[in-house]
Each structure stands twice: as C-alpha cells, then as structure tokens.
C-alpha positions in Angstrom: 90.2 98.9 113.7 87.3 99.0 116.7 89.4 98.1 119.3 91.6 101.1 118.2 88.5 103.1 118.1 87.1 102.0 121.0 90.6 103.0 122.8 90.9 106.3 121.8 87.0 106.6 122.5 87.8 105.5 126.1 90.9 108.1 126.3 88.8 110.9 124.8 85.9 110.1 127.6 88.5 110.2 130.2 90.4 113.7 128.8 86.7 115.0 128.5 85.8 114.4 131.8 89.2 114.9 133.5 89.1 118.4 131.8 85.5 119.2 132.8 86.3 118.5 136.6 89.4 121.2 136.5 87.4 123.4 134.7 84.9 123.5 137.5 87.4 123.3 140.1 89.1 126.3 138.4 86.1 128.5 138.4 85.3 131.4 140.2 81.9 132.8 141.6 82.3 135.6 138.6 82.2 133.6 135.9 84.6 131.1 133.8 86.4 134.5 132.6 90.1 133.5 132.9 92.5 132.3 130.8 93.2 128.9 132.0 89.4 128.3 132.2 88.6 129.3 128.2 91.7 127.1 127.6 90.1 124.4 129.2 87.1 124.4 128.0 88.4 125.0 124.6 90.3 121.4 125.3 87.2 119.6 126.4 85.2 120.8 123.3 88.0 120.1 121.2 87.8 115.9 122.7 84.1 116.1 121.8 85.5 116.1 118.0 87.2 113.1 119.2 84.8 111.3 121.3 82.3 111.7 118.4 84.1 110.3 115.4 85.6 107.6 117.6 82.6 106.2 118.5 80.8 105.8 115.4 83.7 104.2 113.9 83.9 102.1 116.9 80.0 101.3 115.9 80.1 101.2 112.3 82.9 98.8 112.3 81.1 96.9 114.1 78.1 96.4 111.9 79.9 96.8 108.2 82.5 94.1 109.2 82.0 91.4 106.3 
C-alpha cells in the first residue's frame, strides 16, 4: 500500500510540475486569459488533490503498519 502511494505521489509531483512549466511557457504578457492556460491550471490544481492524499497515505502507512 505505500509503495503504491508513494508511486502515484511521485507521478502526481511530476504532472504538477510538468503542467506548471507549460502553463508558464503558455502565458502571455496580458495575463493567463486563454483557454489552454485556465485548462491547465485547472489540471495542475486538480494533481494537488492527488499529491495531497497520496502523501499522507504514503506517511500514515508508514507509521500505523502493525
């Protein structure tokens, strides 16, 4: 069960930051206004649900394994 967690924490990090980068690359000087930008930051919020969860099982397992 952690190593599972741990591997979709690790896949989550990388999708976060993979999105991040392309949204900033995506960006214009008036603002994140277009579509494919509020798509991907939609997406990279969305991994943050996964990142989160992820990791405290990943720690919790852990430290409540018997």
């Amino acid at each position: 069960m952690q190593k599972v967690a741990t591997n979709i924490f690790i896949g989550a990090s990388v999708a976060f930051g993979a999105l991040g980068v392309s949204a900033i690359l995506t960006s214009s000087d008036k603002g994140p206004n277009s579509e494919l930008n509020i798509v991907l930051f939609k997406l990279m919020f969305a991994t943050v649900f996964v990142i989160l969860p992820s990791f405290a099982l990943s720690v919790a397992y852990k430290y409540l394994k018997k």
